[in-house]
N, CA, C and O atoms as CSV, one atom per row, in Angstrom:
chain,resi,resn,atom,element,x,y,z
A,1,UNK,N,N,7.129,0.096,-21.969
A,1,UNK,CA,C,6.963,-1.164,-21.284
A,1,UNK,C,C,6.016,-0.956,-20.112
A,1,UNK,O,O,6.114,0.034,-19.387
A,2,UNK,N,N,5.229,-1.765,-19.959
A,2,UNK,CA,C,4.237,-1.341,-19.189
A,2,UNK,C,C,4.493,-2.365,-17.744
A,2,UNK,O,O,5.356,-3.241,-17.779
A,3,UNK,N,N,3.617,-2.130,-16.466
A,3,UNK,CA,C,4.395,-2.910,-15.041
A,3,UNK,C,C,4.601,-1.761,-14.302
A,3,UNK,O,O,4.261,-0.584,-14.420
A,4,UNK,N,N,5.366,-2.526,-13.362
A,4,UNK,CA,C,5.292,-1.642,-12.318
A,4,UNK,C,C,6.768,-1.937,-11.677
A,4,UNK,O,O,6.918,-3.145,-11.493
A,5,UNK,N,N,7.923,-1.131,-11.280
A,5,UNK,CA,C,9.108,-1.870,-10.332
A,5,UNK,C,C,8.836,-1.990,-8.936
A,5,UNK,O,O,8.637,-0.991,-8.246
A,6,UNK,N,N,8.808,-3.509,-8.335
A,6,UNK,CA,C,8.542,-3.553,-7.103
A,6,UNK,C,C,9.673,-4.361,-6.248
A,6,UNK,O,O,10.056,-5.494,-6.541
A,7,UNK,N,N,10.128,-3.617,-5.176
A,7,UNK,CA,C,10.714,-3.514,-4.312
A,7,UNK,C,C,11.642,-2.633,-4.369
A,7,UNK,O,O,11.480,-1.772,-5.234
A,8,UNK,N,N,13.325,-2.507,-3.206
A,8,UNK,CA,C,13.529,-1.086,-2.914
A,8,UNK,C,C,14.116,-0.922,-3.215
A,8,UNK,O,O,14.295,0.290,-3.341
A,9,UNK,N,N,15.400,-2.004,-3.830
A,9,UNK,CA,C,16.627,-1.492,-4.911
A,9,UNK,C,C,17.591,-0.454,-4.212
A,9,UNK,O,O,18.043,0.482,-4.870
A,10,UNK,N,N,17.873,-0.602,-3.020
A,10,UNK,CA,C,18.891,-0.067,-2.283
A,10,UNK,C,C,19.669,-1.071,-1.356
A,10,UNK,O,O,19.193,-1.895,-0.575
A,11,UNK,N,N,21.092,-0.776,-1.659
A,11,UNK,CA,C,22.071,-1.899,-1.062
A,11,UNK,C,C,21.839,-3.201,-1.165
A,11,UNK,O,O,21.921,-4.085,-0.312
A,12,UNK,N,N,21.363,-3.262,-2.952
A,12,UNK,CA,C,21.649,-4.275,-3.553
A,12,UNK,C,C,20.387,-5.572,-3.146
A,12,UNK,O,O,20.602,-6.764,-2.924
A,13,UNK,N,N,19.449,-5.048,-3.150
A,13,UNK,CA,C,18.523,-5.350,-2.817
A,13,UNK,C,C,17.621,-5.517,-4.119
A,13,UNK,O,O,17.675,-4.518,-4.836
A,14,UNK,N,N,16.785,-6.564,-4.610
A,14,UNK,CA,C,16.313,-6.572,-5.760
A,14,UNK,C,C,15.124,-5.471,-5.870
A,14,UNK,O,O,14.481,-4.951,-4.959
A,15,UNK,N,N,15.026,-5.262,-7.425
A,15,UNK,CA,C,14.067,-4.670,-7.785
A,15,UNK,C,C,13.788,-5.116,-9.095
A,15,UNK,O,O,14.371,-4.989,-10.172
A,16,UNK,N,N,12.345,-5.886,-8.586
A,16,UNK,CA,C,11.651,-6.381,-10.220
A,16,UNK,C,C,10.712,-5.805,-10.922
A,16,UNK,O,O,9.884,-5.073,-10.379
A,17,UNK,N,N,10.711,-6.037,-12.131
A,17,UNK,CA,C,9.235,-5.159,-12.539
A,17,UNK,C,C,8.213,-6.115,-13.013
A,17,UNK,O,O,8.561,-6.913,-13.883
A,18,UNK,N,N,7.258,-6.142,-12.660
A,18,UNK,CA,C,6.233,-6.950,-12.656
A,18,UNK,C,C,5.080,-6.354,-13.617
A,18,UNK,O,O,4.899,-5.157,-13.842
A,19,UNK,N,N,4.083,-7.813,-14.316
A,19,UNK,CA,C,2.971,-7.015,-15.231
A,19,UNK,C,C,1.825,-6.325,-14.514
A,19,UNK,O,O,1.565,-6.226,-13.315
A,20,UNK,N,N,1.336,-5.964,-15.392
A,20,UNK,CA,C,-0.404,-4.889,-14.895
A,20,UNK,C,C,-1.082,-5.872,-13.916
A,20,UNK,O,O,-1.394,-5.634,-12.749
A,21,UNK,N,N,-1.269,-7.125,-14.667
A,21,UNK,CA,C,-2.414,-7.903,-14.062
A,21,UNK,C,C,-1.597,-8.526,-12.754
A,21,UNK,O,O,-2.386,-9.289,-12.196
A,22,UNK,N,N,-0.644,-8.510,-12.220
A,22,UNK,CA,C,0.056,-9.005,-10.897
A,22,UNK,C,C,-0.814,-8.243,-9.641
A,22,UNK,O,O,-1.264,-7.105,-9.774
A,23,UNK,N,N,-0.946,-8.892,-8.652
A,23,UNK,CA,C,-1.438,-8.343,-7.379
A,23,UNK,C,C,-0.130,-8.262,-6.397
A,23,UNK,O,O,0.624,-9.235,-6.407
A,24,UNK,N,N,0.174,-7.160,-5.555
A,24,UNK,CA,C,1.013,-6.678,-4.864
A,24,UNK,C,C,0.399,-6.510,-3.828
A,24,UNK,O,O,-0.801,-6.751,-3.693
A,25,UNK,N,N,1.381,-5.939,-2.696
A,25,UNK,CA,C,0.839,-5.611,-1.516
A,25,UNK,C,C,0.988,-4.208,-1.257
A,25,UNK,O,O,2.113,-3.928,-1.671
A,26,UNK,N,N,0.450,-3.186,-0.794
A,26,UNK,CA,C,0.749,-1.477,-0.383
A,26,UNK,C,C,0.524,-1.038,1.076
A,26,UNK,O,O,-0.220,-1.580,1.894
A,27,UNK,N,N,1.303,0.043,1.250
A,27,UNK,CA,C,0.450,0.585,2.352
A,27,UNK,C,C,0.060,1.504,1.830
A,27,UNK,O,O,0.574,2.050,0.853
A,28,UNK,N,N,-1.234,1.929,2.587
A,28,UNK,CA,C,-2.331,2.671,2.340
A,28,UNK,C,C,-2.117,3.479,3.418
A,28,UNK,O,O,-2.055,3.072,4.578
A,29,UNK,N,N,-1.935,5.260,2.870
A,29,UNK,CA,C,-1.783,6.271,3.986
A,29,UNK,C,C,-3.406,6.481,3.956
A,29,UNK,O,O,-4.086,6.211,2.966
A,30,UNK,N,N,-4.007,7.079,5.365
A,30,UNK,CA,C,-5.249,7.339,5.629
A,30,UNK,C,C,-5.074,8.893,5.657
A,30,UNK,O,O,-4.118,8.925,6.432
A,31,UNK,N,N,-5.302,10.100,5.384
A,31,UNK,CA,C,-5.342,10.993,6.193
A,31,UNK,C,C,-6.483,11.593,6.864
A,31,UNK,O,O,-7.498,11.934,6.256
A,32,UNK,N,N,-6.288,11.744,8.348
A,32,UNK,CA,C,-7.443,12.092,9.262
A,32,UNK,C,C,-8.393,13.917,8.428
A,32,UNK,O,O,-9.571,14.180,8.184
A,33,UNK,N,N,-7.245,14.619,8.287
A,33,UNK,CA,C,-7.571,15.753,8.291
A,33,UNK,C,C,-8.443,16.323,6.602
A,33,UNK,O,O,-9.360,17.107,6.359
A,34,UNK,N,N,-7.573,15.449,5.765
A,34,UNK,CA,C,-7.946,15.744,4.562
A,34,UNK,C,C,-9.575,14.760,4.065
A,34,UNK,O,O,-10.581,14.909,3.372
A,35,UNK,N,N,-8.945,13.775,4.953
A,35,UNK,CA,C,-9.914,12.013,4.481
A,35,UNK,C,C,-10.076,11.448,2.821
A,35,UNK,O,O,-10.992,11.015,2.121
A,36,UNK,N,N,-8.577,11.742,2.661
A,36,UNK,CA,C,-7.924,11.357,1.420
A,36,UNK,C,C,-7.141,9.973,2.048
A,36,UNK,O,O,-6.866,9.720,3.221
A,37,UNK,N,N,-6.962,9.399,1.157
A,37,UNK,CA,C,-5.951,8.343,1.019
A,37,UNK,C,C,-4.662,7.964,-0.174
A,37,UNK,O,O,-4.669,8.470,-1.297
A,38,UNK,N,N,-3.509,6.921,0.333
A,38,UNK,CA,C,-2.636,7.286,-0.900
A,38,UNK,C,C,-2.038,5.913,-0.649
A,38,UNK,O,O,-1.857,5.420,0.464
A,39,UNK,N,N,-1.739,5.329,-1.874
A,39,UNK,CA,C,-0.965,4.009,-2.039
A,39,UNK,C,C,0.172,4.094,-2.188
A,39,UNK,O,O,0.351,4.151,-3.405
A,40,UNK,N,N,1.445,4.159,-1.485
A,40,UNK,CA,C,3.248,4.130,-1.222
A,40,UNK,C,C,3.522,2.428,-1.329
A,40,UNK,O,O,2.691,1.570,-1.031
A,41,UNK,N,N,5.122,2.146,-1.911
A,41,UNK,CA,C,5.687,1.011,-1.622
A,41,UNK,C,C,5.093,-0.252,-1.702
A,41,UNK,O,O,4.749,-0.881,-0.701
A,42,UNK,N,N,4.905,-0.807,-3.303
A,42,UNK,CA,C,4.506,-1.260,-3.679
A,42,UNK,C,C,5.821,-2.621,-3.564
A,42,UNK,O,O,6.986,-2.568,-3.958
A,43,UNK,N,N,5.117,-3.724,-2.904
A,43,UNK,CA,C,6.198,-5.130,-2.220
A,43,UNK,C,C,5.423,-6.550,-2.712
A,43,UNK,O,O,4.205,-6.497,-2.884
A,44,UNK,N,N,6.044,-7.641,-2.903
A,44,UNK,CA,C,5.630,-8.806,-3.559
A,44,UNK,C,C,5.141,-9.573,-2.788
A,44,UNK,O,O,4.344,-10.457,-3.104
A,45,UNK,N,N,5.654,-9.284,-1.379
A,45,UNK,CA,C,5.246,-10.295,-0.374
A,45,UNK,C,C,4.426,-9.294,0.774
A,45,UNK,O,O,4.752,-8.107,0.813
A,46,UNK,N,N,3.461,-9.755,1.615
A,46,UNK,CA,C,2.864,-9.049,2.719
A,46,UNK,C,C,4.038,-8.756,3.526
A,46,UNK,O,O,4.434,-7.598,3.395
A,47,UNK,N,N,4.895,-9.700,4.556
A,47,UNK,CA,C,5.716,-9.092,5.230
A,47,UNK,C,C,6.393,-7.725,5.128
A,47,UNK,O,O,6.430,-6.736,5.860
A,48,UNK,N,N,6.931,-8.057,3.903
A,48,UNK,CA,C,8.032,-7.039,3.221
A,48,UNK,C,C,7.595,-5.643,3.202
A,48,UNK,O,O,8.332,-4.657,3.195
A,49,UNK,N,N,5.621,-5.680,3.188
A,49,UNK,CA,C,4.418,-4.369,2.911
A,49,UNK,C,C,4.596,-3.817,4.648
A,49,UNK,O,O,4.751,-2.676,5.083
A,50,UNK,N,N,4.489,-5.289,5.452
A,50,UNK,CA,C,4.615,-4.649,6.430
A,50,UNK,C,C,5.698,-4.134,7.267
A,50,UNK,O,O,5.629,-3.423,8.269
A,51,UNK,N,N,6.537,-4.543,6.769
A,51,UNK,CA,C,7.952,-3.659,7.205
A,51,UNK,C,C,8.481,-2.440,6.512
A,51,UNK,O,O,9.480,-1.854,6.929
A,52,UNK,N,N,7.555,-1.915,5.051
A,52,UNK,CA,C,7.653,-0.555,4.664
A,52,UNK,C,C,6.583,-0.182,5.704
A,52,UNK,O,O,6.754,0.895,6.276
A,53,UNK,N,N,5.570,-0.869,6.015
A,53,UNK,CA,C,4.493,0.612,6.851
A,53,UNK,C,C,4.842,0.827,7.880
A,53,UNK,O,O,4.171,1.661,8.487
A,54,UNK,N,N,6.182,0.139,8.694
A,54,UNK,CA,C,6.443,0.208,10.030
A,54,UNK,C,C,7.645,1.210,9.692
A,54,UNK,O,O,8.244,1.620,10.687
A,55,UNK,N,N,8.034,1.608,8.618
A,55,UNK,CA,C,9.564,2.027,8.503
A,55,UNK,C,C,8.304,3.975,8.022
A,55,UNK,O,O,8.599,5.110,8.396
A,56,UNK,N,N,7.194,3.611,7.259
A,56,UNK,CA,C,6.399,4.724,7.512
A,56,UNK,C,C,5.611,5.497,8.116
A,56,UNK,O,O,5.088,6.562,7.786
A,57,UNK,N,N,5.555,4.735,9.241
A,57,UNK,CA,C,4.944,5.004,10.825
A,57,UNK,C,C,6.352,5.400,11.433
A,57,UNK,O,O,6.098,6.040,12.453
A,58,UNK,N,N,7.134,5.347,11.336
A,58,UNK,CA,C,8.634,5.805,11.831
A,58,UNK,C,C,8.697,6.966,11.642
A,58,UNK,O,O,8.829,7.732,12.596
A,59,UNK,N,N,8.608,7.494,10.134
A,59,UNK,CA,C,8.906,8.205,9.533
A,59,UNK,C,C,7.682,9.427,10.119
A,59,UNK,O,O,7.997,10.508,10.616
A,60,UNK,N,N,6.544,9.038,9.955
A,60,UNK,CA,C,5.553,10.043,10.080
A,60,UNK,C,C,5.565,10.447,11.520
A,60,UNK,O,O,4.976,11.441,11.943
A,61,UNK,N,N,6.158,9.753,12.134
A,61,UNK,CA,C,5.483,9.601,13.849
A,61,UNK,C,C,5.702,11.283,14.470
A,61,UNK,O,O,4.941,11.916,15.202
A,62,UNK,N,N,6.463,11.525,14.129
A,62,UNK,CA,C,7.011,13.185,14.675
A,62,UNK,C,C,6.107,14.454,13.990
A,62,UNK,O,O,5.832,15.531,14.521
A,63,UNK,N,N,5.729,13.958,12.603
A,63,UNK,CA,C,4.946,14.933,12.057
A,63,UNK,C,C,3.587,15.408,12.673
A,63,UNK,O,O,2.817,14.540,13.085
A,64,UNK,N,N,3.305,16.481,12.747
A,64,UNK,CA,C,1.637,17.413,13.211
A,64,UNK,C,C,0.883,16.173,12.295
A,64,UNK,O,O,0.289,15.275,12.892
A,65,UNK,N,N,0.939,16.190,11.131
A,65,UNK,CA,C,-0.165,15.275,10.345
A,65,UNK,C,C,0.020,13.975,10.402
A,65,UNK,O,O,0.905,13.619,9.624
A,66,UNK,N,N,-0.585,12.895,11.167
A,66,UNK,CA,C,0.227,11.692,11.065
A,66,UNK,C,C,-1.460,11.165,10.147
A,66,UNK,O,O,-2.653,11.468,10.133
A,67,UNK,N,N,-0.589,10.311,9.562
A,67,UNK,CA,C,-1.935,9.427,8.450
A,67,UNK,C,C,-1.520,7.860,9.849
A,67,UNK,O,O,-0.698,7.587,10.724
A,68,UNK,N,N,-2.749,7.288,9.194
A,68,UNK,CA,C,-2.988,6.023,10.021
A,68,UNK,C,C,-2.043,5.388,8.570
A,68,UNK,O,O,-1.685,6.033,7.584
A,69,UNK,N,N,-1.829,3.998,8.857
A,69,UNK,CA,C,-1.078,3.062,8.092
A,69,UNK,C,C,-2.288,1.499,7.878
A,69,UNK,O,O,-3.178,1.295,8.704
A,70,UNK,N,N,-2.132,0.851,7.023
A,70,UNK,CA,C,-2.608,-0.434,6.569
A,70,UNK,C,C,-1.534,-0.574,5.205
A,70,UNK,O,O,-0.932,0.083,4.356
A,71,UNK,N,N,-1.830,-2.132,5.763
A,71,UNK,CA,C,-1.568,-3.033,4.274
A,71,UNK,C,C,-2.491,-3.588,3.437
A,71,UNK,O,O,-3.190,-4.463,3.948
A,72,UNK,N,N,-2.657,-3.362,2.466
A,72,UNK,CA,C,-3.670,-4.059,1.091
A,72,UNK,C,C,-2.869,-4.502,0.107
A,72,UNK,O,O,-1.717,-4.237,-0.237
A,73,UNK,N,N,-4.134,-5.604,-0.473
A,73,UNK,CA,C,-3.673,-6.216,-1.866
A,73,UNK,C,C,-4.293,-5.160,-2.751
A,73,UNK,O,O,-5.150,-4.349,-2.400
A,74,UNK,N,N,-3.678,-5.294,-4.090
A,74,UNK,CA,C,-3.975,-4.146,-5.003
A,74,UNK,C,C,-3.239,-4.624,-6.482
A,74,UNK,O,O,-2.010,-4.688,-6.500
A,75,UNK,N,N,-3.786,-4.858,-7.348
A,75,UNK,CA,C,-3.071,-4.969,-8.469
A,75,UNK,C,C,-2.243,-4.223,-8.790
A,75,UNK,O,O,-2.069,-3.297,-7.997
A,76,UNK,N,N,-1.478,-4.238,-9.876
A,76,UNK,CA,C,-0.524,-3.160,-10.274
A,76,UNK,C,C,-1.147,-2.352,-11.088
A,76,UNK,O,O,-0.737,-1.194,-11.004
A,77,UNK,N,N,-1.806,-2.488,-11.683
A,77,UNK,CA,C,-2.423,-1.832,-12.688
A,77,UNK,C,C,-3.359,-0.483,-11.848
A,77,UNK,O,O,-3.272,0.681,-12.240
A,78,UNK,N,N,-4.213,-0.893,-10.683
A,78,UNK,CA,C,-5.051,-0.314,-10.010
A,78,UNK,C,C,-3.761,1.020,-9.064
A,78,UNK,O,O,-3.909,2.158,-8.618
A,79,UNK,N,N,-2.893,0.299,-9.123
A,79,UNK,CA,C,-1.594,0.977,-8.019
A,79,UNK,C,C,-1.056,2.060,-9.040
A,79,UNK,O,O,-0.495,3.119,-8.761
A,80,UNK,N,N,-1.343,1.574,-10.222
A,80,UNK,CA,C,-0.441,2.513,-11.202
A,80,UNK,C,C,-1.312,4.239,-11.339
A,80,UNK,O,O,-0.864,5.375,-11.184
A,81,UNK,N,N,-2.753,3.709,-11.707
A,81,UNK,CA,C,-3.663,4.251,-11.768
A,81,UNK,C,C,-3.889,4.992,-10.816
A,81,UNK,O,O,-4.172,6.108,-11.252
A,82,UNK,N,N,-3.911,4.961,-9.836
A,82,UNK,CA,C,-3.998,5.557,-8.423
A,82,UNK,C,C,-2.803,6.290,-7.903
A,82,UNK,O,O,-2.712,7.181,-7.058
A,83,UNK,N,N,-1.986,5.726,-8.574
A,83,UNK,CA,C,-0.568,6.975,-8.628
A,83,UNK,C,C,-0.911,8.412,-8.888
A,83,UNK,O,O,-0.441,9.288,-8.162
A,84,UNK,N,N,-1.707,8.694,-9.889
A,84,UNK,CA,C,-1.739,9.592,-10.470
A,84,UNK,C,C,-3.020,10.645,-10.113
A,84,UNK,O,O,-2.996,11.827,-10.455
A,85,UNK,N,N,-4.229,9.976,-9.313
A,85,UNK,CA,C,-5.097,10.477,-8.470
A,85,UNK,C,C,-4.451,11.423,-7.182
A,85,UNK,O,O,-3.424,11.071,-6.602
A,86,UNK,N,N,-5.125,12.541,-6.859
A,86,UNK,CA,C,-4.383,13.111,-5.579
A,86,UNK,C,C,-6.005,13.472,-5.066
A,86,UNK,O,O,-7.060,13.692,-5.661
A,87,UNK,N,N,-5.728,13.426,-4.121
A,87,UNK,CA,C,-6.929,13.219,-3.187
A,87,UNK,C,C,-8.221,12.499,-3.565
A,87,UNK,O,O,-9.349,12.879,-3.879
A,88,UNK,N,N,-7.656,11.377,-3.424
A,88,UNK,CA,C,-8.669,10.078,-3.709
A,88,UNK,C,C,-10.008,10.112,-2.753
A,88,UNK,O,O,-9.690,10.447,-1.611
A,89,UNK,N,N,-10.798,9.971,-2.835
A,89,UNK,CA,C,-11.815,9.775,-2.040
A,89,UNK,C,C,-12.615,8.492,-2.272
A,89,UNK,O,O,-13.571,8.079,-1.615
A,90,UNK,N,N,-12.019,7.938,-3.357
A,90,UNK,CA,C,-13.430,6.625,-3.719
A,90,UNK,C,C,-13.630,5.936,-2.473
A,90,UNK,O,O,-12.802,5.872,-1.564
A,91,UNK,N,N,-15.065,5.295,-2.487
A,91,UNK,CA,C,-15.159,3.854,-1.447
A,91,UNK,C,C,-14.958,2.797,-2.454
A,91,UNK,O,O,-15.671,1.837,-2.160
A,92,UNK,N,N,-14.285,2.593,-3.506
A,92,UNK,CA,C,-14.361,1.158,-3.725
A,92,UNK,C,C,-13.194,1.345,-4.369
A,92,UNK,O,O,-13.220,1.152,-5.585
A,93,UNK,N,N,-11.480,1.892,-3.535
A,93,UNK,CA,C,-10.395,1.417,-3.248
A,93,UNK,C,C,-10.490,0.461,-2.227
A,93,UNK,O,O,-11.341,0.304,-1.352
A,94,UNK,N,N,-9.290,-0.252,-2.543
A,94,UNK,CA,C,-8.474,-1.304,-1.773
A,94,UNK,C,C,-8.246,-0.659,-0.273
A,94,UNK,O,O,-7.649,0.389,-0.026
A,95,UNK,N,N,-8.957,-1.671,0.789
A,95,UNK,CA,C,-8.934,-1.781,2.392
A,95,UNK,C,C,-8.337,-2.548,2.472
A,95,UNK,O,O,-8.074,-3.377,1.601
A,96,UNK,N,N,-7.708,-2.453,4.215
A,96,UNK,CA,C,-7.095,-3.909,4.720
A,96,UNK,C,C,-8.204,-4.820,5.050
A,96,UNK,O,O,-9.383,-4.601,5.328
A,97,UNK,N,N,-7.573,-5.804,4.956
A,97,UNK,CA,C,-8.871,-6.999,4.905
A,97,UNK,C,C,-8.281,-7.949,6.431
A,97,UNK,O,O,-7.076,-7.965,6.681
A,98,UNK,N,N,-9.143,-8.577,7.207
A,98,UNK,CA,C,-8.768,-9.056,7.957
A,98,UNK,C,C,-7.645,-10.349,7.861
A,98,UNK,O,O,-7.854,-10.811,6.740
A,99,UNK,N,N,-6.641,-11.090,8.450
A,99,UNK,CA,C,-6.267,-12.127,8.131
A,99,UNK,C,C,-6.908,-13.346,8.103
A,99,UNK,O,O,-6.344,-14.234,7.462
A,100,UNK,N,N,-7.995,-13.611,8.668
A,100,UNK,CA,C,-8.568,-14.468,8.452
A,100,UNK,C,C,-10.192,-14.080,8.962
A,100,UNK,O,O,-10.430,-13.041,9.578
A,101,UNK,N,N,-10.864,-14.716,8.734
A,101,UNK,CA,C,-12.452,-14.809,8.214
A,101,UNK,C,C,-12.835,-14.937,9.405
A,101,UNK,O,O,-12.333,-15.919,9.953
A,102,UNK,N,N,-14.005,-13.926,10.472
A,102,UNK,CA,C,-14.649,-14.742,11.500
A,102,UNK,C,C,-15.418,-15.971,11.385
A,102,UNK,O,O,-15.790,-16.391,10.289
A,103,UNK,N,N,-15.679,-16.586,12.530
A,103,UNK,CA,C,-15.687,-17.833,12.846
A,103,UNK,C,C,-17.728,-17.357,12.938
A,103,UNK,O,O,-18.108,-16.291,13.422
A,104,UNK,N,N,-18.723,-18.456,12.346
A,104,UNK,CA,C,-20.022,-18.072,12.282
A,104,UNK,C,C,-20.350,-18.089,13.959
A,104,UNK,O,O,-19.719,-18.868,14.674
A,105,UNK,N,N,-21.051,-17.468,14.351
A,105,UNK,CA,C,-21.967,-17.743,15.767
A,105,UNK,C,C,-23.107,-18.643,15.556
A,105,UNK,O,O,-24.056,-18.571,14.775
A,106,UNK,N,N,-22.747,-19.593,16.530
A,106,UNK,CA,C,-24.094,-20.694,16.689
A,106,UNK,C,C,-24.671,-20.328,18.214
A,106,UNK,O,O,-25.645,-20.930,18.667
């Protein structure tokens, strides 16, 4: 069966599995030292993305290696795929994108 299970499925908390072509939200670890990147915690809604990257900025905060944190959209299919990459380097993965669009200068 192909998809992806998204969300955390602890204390009864749902966990659905969703198709390839669905867009999700991730955080995206940066690492300074390696200048690799890695897609964790794959969530249906942005909030939900951003309360795993705050619970992974928690987590990292004490470590020598801390990666920077963002949220991106990312299909599942692209998330699945990228699972399996270890030290990613592409430029044409998924960035955070601003929330909204600057305003033109007149």
């Amino acid at each position: 069966m192909s998809g992806l299970w998204v969300g955390v499925g602890w204390f009864g908390l749902a966990r659905r599995r969703v198709g390839a072509s669905a867009v999700v939200y991730a955080v995206r670890r940066d690492w300074p030292d390696w200048r690799t990147h890695e897609f964790v915690a794959p969530r249906l809604m942005q909030a939900d993305a951003e309360r795993a990257a705050s619970a992974e900025r928690a987590y990292w905060r004490r470590s020598p290696a801390r990666p920077a944190f963002s949220v991106v959209r990312i299909s599942v299919n692209d998330f699945r795929i990228h699972r399996d990459r270890r030290d990613c380097r592409a430029p044409d993965c998924a960035v955070e994108t601003p929330h909204r669009a600057e305003q033109p200068r007149s």
